[in-house]
VOLOKE-701695 format. One record per residue (C-alpha): x, y, z; residue in one letter; residue number from 0. Coordinates in Angstrom, 3 decimals. Layout:
{x:X	y:Y	z:Z	resn:A	resi:NUM}
...
This chain:
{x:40.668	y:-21.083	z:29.240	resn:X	resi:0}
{x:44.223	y:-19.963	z:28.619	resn:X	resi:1}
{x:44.608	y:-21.667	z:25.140	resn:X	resi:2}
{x:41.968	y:-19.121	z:23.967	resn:X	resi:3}
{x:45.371	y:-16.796	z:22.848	resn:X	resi:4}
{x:47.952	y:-17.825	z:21.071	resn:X	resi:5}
{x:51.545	y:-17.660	z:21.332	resn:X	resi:6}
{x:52.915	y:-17.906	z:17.628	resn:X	resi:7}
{x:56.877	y:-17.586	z:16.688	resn:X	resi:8}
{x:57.429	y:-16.183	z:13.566	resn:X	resi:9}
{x:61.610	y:-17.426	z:12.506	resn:X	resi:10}
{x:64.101	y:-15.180	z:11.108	resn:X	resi:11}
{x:66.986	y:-17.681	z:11.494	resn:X	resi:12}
{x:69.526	y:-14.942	z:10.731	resn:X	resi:13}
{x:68.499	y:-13.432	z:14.022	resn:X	resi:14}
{x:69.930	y:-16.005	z:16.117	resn:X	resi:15}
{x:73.355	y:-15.670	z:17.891	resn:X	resi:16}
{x:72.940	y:-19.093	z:18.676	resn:X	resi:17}
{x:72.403	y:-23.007	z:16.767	resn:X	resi:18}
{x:69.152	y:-22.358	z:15.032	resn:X	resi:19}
{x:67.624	y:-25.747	z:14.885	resn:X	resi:20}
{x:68.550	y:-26.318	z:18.869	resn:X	resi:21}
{x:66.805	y:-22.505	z:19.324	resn:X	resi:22}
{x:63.687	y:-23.737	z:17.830	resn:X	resi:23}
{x:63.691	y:-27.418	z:19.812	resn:X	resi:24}
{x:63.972	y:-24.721	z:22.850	resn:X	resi:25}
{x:60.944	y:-22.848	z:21.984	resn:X	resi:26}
{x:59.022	y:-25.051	z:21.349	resn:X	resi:27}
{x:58.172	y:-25.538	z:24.767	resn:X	resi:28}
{x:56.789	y:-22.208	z:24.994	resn:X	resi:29}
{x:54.780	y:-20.918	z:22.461	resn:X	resi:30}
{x:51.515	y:-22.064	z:20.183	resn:X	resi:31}
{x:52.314	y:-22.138	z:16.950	resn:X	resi:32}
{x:56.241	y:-21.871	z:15.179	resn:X	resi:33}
{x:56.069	y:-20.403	z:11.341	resn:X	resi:34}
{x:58.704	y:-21.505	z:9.741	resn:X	resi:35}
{x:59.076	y:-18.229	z:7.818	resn:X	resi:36}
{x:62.663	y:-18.347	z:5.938	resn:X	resi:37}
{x:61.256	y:-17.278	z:2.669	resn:X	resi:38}
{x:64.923	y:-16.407	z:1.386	resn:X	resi:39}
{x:65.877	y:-19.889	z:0.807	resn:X	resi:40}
{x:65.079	y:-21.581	z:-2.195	resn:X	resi:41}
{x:62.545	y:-24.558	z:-2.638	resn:X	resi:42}
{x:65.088	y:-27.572	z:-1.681	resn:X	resi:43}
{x:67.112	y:-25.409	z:0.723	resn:X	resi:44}
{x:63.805	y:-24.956	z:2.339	resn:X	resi:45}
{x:62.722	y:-28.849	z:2.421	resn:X	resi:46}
{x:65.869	y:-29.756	z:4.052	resn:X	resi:47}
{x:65.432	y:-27.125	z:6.659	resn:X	resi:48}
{x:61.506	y:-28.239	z:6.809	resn:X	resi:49}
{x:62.922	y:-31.969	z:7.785	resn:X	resi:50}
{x:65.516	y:-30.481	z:11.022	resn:X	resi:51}
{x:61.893	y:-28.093	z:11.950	resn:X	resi:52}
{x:59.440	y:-30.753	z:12.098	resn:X	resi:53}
{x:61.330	y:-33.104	z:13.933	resn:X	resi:54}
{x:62.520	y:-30.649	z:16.561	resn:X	resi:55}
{x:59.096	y:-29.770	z:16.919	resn:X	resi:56}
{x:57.945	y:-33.307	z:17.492	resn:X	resi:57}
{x:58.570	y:-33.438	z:21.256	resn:X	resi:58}
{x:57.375	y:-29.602	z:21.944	resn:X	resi:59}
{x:53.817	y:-28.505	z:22.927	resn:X	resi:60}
{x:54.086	y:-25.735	z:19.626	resn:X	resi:61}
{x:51.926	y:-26.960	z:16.354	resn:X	resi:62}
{x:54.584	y:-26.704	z:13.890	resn:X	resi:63}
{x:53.359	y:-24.718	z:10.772	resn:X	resi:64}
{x:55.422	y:-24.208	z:7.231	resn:X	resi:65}
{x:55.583	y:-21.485	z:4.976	resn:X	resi:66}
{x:54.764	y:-20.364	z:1.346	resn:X	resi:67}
{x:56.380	y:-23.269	z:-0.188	resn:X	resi:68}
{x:53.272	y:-25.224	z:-0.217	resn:X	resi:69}
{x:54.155	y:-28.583	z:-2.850	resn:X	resi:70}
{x:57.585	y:-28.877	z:-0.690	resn:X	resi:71}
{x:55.352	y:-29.163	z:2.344	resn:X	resi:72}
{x:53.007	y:-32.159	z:0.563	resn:X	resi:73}
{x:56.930	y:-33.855	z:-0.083	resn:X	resi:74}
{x:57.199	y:-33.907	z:3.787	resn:X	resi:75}
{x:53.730	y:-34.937	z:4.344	resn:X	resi:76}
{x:53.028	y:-31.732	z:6.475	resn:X	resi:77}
{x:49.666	y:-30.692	z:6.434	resn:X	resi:78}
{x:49.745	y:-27.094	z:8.156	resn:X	resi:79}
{x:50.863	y:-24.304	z:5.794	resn:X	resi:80}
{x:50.515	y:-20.378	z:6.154	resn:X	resi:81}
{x:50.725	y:-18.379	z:3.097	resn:X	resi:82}
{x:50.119	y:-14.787	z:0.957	resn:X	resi:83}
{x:47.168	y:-14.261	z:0.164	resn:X	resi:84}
{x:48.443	y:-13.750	z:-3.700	resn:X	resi:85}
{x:49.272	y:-17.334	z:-3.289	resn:X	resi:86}
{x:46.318	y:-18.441	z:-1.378	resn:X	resi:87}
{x:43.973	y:-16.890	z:-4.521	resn:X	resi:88}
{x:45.893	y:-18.060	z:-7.399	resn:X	resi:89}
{x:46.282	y:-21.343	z:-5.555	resn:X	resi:90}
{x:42.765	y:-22.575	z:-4.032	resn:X	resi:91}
{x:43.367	y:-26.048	z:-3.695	resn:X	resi:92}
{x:45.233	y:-25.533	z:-0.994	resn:X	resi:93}
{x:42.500	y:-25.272	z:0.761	resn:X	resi:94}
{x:41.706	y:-28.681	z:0.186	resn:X	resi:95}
{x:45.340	y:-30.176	z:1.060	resn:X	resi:96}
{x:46.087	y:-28.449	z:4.402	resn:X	resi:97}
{x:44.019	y:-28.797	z:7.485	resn:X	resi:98}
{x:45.686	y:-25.141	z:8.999	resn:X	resi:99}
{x:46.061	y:-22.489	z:6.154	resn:X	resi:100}
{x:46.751	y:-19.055	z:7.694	resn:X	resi:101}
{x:47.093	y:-16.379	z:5.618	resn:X	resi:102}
{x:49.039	y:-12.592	z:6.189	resn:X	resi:103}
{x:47.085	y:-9.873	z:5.453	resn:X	resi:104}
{x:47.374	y:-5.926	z:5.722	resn:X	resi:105}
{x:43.676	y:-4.241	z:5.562	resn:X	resi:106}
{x:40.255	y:-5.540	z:6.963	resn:X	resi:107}
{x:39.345	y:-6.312	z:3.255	resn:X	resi:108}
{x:42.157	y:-8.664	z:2.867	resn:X	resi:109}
{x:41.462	y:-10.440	z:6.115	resn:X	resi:110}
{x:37.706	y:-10.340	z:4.598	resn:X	resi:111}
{x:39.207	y:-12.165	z:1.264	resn:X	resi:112}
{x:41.456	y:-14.783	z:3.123	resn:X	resi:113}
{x:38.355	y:-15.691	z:5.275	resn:X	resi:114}
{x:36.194	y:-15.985	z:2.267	resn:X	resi:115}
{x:38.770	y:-18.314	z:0.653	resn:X	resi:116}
{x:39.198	y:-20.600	z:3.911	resn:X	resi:117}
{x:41.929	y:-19.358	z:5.844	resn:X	resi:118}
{x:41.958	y:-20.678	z:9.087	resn:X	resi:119}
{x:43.420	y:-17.638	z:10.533	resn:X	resi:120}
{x:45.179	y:-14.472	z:9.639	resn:X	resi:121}
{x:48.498	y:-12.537	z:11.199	resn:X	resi:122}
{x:47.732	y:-8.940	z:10.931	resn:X	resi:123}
{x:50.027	y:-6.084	z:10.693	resn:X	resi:124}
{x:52.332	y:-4.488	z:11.278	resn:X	resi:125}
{x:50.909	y:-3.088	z:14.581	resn:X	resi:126}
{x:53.485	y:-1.328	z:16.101	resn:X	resi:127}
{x:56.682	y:0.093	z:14.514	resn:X	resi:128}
{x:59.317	y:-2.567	z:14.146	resn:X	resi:129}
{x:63.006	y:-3.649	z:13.491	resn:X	resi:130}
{x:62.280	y:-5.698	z:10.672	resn:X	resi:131}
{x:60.365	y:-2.918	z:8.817	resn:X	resi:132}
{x:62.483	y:0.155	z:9.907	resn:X	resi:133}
{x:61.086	y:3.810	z:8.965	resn:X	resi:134}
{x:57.459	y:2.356	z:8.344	resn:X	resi:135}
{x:55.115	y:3.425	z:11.116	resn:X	resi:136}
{x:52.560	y:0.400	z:12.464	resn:X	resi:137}
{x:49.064	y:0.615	z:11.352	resn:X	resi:138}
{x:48.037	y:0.888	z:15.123	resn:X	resi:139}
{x:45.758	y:-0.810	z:17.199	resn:X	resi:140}
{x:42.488	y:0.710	z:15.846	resn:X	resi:141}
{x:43.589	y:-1.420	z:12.273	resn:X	resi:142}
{x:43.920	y:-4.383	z:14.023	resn:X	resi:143}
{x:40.609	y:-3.516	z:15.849	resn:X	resi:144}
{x:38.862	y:-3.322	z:12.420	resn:X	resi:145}
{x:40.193	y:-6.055	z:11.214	resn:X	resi:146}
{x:39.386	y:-8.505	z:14.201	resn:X	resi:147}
{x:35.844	y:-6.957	z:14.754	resn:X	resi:148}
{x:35.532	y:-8.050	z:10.594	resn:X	resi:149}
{x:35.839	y:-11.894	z:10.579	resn:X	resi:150}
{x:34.983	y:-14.698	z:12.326	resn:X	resi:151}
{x:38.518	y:-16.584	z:12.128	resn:X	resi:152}
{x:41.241	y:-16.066	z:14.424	resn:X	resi:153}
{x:43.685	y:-12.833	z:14.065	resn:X	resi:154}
{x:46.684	y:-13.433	z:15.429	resn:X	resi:155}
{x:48.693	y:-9.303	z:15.801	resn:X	resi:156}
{x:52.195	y:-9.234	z:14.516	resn:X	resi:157}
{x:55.293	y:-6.448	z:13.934	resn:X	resi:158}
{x:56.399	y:-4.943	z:17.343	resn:X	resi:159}
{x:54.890	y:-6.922	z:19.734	resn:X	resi:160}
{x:56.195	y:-7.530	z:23.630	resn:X	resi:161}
{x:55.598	y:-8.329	z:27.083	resn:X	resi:162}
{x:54.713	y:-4.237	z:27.413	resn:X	resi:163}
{x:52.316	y:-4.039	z:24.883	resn:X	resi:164}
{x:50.913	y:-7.701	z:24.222	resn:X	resi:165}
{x:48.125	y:-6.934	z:26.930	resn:X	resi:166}
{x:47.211	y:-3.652	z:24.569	resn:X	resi:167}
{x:46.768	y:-6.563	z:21.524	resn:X	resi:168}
{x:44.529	y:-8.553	z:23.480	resn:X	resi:169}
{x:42.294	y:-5.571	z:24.628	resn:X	resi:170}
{x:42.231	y:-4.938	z:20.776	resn:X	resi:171}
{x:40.392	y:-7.789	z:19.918	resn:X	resi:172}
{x:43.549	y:-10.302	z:18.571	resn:X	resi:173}
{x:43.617	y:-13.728	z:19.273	resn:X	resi:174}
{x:46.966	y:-14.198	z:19.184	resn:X	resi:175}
{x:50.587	y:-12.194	z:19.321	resn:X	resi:176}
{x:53.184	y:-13.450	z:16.671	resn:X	resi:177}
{x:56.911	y:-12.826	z:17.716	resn:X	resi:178}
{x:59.900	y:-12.858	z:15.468	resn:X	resi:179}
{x:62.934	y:-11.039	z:17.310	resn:X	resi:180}
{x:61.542	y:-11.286	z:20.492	resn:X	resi:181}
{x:61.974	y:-15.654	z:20.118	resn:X	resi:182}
{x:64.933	y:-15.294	z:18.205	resn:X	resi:183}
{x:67.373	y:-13.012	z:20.048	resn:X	resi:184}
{x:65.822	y:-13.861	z:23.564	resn:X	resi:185}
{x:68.295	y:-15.512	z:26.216	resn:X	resi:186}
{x:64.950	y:-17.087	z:27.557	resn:X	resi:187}
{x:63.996	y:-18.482	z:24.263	resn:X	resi:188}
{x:60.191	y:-16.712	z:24.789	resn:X	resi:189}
{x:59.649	y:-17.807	z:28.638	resn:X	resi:190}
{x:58.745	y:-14.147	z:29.358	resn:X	resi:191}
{x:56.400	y:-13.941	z:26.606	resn:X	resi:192}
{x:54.150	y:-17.461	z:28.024	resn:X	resi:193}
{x:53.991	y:-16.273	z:31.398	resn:X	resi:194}
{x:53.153	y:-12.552	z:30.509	resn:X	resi:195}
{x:50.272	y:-14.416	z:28.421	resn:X	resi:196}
{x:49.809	y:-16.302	z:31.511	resn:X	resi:197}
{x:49.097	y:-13.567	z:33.501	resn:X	resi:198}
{x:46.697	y:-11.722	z:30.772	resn:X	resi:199}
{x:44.537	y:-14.871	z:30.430	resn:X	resi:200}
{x:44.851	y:-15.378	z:34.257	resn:X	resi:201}
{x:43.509	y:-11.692	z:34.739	resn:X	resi:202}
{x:40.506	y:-12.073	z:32.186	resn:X	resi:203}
{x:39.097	y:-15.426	z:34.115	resn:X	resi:204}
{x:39.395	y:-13.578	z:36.966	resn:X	resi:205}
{x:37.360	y:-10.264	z:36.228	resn:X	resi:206}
């Protein structure tokens, strides 16, 4: 089956050269999942972006998911939310709102935790060595190993992945690659990343 790895976008809106909202309507033709990530904006600001997402999204094949600010995503009548795990613990009922909570995470207890709590996934990382967290090295793929060998839910690998390495992720036990810069910046607008996943999935039914 090749929905059995996921494609997720993570935004970073002040990557884009280009319109952001028309970016998004774009890429939403090929990837999974879109996290609408913008966690620099305040609660409103956010909403009013959240409105321009969702309906971009509405004619894509990506599952549009919002982020962290949980009550603004109730106001838009969104039910897919991805989250901290601080604020997945000190906020439970969540759980009971949302029918997709994912929740980051950064050590095979934490993934443990989130999965205890109801997460319906977790991003792990960051794998590889990345842009967005310069001078840190990646935990590697033996972490995200650990931590996909430790729960039952989905974990979807994110920081540093591409077309060169997503194969590595896979082999690793994620199932799913998250992409920020690699959406973002791309002239393709993540074509190269579905077919490369494409071809991994392809390979698998075929050994």
């Amino acid at each position: 089956m090749l929905d059995n790895f996921k494609l997720v976008c993570v935004t970073a809106r002040k990557l884009c050269g280009d319109d952001f909202i028309k970016r998004l309507e774009k890429i939403s033709k090929n990837c999974d999942l879109i996290i609408l990530r913008e966690k620099d904006l305040t609660e409103e600001e956010y909403f009013s972006l959240g409105e321009k997402f969702l309906n971009v999204c509405s004619n894509g094949r990506a599952t549009p998911v919002l982020h962290c600010f949980w009550k603004k995503a109730l106001e838009l009548h969104h039910d897919k939310i991805h989250l901290s795990l601080k604020d997945f613990r000190e906020n439970p009922q969540i759980r009971e709102k949302f029918s997709l909570v994912g929740v980051s995470i950064h050590s095979p207890e934490e993934a443990k935790e989130a999965e205890a709590l109801g997460a319906d996934y977790v991003t792990a990382g960051h794998i590889f060595e990345t842009d967005c967290k310069k001078g840190l090295k990646g935990r590697g793929l033996e972490f995200l190993r650990q931590v996909s060998q430790g729960v039952s839910i989905p974990v979807y690998a994110i920081g540093g992945i591409s077309t060169e390495n997503m194969e590595q992720v896979r082999e690793a036990g994620a199932n799913g690659a998250c992409i920020m810069s690699g959406f973002m910046k791309a002239d393709d607008f993540g074509e190269s990343f579905y077919k490369r996943k494409t071809q991994i999935l392809e390979k698998e039914n075929r050994a």
